[in-house]
C-alpha positions in Angstrom: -6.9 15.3 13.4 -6.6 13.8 9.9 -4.9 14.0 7.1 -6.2 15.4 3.8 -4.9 14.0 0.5 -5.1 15.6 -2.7 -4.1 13.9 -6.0 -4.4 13.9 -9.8 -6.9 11.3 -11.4 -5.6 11.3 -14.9 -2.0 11.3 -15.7 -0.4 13.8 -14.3 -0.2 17.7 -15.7 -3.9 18.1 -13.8 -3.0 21.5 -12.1 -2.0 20.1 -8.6 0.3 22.8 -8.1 -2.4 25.3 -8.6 -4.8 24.0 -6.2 -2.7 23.2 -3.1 -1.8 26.8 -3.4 -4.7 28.1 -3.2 -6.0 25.6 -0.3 -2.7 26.4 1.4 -4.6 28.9 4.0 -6.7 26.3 4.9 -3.4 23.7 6.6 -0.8 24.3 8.7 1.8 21.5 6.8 1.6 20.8 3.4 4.0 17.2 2.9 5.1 15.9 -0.7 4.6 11.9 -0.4 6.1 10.9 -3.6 8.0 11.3 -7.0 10.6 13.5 -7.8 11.3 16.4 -9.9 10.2 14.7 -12.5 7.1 16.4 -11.2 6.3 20.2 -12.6 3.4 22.2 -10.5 3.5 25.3 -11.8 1.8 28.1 -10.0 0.5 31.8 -11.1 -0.5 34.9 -8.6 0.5 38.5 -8.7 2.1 38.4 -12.2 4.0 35.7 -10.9 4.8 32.0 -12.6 7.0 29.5 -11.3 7.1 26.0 -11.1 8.1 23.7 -8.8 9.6 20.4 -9.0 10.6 18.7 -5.5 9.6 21.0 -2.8 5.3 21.3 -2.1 3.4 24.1 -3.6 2.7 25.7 -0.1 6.3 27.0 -0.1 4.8 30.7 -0.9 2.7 31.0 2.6 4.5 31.9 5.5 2.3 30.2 7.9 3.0 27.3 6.5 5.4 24.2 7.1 6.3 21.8 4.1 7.5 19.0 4.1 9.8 16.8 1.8 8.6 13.3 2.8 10.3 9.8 2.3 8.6 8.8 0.1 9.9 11.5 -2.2 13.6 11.0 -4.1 15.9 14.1 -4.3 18.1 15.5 -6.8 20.3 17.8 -5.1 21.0 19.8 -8.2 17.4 20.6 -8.9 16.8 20.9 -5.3 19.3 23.6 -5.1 18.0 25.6 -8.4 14.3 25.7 -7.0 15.5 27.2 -3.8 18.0 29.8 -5.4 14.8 31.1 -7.4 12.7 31.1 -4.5 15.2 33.1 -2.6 15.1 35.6 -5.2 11.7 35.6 -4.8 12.3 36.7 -1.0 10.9 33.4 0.4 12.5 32.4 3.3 13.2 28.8 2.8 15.2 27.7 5.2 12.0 28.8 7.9 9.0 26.9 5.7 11.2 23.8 4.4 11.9 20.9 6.2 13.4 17.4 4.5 12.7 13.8 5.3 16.1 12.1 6.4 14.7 9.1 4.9 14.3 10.3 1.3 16.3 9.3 -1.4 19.3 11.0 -3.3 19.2 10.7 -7.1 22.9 10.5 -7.9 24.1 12.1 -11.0 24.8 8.3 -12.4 21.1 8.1 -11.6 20.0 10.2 -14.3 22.8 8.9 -17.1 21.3 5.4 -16.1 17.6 6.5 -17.2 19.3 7.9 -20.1 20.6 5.3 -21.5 18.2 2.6 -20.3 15.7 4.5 -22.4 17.9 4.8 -25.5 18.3 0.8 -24.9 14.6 0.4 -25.3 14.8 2.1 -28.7 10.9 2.3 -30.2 9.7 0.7 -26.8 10.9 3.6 -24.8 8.6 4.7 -21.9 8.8 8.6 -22.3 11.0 9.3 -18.8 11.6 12.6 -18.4 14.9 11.2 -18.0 15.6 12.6 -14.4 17.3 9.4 -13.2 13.7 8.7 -10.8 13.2 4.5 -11.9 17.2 4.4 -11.4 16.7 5.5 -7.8 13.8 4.0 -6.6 15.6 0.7 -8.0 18.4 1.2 -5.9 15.6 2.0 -2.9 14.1 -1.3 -4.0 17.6 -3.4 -3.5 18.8 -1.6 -0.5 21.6 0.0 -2.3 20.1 3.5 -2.4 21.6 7.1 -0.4 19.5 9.0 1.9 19.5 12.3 2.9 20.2 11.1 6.4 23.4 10.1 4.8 25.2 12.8 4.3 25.5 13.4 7.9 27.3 10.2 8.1 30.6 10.3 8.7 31.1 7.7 5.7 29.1 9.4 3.6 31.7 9.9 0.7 32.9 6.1 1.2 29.2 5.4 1.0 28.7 7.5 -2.3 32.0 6.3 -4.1 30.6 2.6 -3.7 27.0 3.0 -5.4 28.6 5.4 -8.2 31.0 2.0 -8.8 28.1 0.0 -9.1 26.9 2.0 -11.8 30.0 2.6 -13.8 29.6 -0.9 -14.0 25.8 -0.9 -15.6 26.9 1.8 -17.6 29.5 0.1 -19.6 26.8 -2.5 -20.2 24.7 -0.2 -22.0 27.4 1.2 -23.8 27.0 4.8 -22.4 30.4 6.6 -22.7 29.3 9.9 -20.3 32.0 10.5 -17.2 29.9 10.6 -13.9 32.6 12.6 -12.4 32.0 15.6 -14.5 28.5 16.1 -12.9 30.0 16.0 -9.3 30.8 19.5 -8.2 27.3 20.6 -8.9 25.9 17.4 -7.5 28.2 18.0 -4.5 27.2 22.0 -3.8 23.8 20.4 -3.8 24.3 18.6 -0.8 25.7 21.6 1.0 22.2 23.5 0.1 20.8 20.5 1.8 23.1 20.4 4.6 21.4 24.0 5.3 18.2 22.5 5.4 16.2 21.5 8.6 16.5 17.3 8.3 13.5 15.9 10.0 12.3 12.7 11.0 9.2 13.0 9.2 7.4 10.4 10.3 7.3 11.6 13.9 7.2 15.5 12.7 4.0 14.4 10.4 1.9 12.3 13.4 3.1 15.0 16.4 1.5 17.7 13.9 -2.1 15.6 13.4 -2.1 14.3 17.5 -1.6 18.4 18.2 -4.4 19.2 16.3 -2.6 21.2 13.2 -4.4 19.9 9.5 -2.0 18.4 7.5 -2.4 18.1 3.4 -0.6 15.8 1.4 0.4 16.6 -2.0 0.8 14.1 -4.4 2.6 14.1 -8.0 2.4 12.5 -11.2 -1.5 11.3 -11.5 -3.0 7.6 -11.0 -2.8 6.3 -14.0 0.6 6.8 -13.9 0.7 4.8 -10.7 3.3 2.0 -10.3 1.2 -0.6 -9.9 -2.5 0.6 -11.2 -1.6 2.9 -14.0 -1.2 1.9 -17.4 2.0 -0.3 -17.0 4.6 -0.1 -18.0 4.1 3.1 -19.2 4.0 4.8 -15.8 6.6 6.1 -12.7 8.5 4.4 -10.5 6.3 5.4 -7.3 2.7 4.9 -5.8 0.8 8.4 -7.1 -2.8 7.1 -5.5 -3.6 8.0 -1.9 -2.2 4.6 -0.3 0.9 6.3 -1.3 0.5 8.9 1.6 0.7 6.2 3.9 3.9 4.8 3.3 5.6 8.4 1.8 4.8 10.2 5.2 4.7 7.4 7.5 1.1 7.8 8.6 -1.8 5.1 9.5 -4.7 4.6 7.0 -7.1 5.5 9.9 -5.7 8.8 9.8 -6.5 9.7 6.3 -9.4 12.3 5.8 -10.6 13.7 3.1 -9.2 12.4 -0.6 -9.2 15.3 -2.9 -9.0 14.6 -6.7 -7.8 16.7 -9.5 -8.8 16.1 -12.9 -9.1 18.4 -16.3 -12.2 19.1 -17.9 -10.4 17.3 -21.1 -7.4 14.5 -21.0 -3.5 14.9 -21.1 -0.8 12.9 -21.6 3.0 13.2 -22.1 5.0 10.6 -23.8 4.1 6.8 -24.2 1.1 4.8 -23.3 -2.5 3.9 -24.0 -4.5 6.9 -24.6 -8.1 6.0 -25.4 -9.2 9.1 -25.8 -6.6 10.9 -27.7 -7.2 13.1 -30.4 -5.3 13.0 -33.7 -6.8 16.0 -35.3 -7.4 19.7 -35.9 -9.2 19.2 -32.5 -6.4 17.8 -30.1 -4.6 20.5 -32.0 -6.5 23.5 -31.0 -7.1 21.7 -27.7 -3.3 21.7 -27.0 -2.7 25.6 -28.1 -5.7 26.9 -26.0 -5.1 24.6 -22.6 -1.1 25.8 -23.7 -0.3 22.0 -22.8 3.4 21.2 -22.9 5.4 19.8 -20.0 6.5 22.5 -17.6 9.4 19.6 -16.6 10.3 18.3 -20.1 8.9 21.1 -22.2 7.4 18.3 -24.5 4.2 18.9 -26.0 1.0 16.5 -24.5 -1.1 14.4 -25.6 -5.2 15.4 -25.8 -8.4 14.2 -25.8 -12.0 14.2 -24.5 -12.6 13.7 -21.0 -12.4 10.0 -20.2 -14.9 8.6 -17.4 -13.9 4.9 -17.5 -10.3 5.7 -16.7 -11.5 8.7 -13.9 -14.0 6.3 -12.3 -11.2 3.9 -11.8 -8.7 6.0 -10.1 -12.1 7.7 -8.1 -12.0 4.0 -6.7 -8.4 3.1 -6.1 -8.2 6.3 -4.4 -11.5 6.8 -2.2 -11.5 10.3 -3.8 -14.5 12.4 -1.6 -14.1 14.8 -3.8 -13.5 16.4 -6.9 -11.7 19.4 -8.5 -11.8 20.3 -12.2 -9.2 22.3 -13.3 -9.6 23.7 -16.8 -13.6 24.7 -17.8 -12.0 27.9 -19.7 -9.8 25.5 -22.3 -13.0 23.8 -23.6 -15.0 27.6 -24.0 -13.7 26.9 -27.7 -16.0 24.1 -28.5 -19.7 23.9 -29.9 -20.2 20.4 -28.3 -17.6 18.7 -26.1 -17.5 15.3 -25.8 -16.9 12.7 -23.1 -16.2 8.9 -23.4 -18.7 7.3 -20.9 -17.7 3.7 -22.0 -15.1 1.9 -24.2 -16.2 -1.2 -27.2 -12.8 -3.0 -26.1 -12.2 -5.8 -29.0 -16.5 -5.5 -29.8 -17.3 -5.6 -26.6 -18.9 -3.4 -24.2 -17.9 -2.1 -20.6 -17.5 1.0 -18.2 -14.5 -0.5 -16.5 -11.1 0.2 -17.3 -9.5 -3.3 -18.6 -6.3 -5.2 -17.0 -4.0 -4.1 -20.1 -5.2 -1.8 -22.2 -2.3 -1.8 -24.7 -2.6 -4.6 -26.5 -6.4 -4.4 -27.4 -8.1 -2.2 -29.7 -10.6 0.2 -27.5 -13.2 2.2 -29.1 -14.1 5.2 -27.2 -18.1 5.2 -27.2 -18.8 9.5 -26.4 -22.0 11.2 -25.5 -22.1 15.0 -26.6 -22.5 17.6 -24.6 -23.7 21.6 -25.4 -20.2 23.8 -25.0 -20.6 26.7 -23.1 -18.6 29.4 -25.7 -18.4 31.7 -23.9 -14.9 33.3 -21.9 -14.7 31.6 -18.3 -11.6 33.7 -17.1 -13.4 36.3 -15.7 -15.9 34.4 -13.5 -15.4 35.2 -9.9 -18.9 33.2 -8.5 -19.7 29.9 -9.0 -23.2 30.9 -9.7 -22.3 33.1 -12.8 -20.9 29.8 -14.2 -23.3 29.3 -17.7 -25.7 26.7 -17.9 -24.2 24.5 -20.3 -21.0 24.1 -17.6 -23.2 23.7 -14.9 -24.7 20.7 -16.8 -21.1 19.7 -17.9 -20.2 19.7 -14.3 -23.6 17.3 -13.2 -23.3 15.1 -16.0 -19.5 14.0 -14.3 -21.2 14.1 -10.9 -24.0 12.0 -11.9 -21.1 9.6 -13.7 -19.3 9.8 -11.1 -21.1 9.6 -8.0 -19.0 12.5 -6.2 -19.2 15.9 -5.7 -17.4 18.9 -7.7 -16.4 21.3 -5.0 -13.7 23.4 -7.1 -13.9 24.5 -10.9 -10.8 26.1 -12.2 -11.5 28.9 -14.6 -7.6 29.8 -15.6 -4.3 29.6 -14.3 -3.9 32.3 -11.7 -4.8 31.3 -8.1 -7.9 33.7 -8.2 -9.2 32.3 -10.9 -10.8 29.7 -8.9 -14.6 28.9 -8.5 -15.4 27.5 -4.6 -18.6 25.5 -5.3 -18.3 24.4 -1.3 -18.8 26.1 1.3 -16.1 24.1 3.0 -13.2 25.8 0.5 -15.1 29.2 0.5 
């Protein structure tokens, strides 16, 4: 067997969450490969909303395994709060949960680190969510980091009492007067929660799973273009969101990658700084924002909008090898006479379809071509041939741009309000 990946193609906020539930059925382990709870993937059924941060969004099927991968950093805190709700919820997640013993621990230092690193930067700031994640992937980086492994260690403390040192230290550079130690109880009963926890070698558990046959999906977080090294630095996270990150978060071989599934809205979000060619300023990105109800289920900050933007979606449909493509959203743009999508960008007078090496200190002109809106309500759709005309155009006009298939349309935010153009998903 191979493993399926499924990722977001804009920057993040795609309705990931939503979509690996509803293709949970389909895989016996669904394995986070990267970020941290800096991610928010919120999911609706039966009258139900929550919104998970660090554990993967199969955790409410109880057929199926998930997996915290390595490639994933931890705040125990968080970690702890996510599985008290879902225990009140009456999921058993001691039975579905299992945790890399290679991932990282985000120490409470971690997160008073990206807090004052980002007040340092002043008007240059980044937009962190401020959940200490560039703090611990730098410590991953230098080999100074904590894994979960770690706390099985008999000197584990001795371990912990070193790297908070080390970052008193950086903390009196940047002038932050906070007390780490009044964050450690809480930090503390977060590593017994983890201590209850099935500790894996994930790596092994991931490969056993594909050589015995079981389908394995792996759920990425954040979205490629806020990818470490391809997105639109240095306004991006601290990990590898595109599907290369798979490989190295879960410890599995290229050659056994499947299917690349991408996520991307019908429109554009995005939440705090960066280059955003699309975004609109207006009564537009304004009624755009209250109908899609776009504001950060991590930070609560309201997002950025705009017209769907091809350049950037071809790009990360090439770093990725998506195969194919899920659009979440159709039922935010029912508002809208004619919708709009940039199929090019006039970068300092000049013409091109390709996403340029730094687009933040040039001046990009969006060039759009208009499209009929459907107005009409969406939510209620149950077929994909009910869909109107004017969406099934939408939806071949980005296939034609593209040059990959649709297979899912998302029609609003409960799981059943999903539209399987394949028969594959059906």
């Amino acid at each position: 067997m191979k493993a399926d990946i499924l990722l977001g193609l804009q920057w993040g906020d795609e309705g990931k969450g939503k979509i690996v539930d509803v293709l949970t059925p389909k895989y016996d382990v669904i394995a986070r490969f990267q970020g941290g709870p800096n991610a928010g993937h919120t999911l609706e059924f039966n009258g139900i909303k929550h919104v998970l941060h660090t554990i993967p969004s199969g955790i409410f099927h109880d057929t199926t395994v998930n997996v915290i991968g390595n490639g994933v950093v931890i705040d125990p805190v968080i970690l702890k709060r996510e599985i008290d709700a879902l225990r009140k919820l009456g999921v058993d997640v001691k039975k579905r949960l299992l945790v890399s013993r290679r991932a990282h621990l985000i120490l409470p230092t971690h997160c008073l680190l990206d807090k004052a690193s980002e007040a340092a930067k002043g008007k240059e700031k980044i937009g962190s969510t401020l959940k200490g994640i560039g703090p611990t992937y730098m410590d991953k980086t230098g080999r100074n980091g904590l894994r979960v492994g770690d706390i099985d260690l008999p000197d584990f403390r001795e371990k912990y009492n070193k790297l908070v040192a080390k970052h008193r230290d950086l903390l009196r550079f940047l002038n932050a007067d906070t007390d780490p130690a009044e964050f450690e109880a809480a930090w503390f009963e977060g590593i017994e929660t983890l201590r209850e926890l099935t500790r894996i070698d994930s790596e092994h558990f991931v490969n056993d799973m594909l050589r015995n046959g079981k389908t394995v999906l792996a759920e990425g977080a954040q979205g490629s273009m806020l990818d470490i090294d391809f997105g639109t630095y240095p306004f991006v996270t601290s990990s590898n969101t595109m599907a290369a990150g798979a490989c190295t978060g879960l410890g599995i071989a290229p050659s056994r990658i499947g299917n690349v599934i991408g996520i991307f809205k019908a429109y554009c979000t995005r939440v705090g700084s960066g280059p955003f060619p699309t975004e609109l300023l207006d009564e537009t990105g304004e009624r755009m924002r209250e109908e899609g109800r776009e504001f950060g289920s991590t930070t609560g900050r309201p997002r950025r909008c705009g017209w769907l933007d091809l350049p950037a979606l071809r790009y990360a449909i090439t770093i990725n090898g998506v195969t194919e493509l899920m659009m979440m959203k159709a039922d935010v743009l029912s508002i809208f006479d004619t919708i709009r999508v940039c199929t090019h960008y006039r970068v300092n007078g000049q013409l091109t379809d390709r996403l340029p090496y730094d687009i933040n200190g040039v001046t990009i002109e969006p060039v759009y071509t208009d499209l009929k809106g459907w107005n009409c309500d969406l939510t209620g759709l149950t077929q994909p041939e009910d869909m109107p005309h004017e969406l099934i155009e939408y939806i071949g006009f980005v296939e034609r741009e593209t040059g990959v298939p649709v297979h899912v349309v998302s029609v609003g935010p409960d799981r059943v309000q999903t539209l399987m153009r394949s028969a594959v998903w059906a």
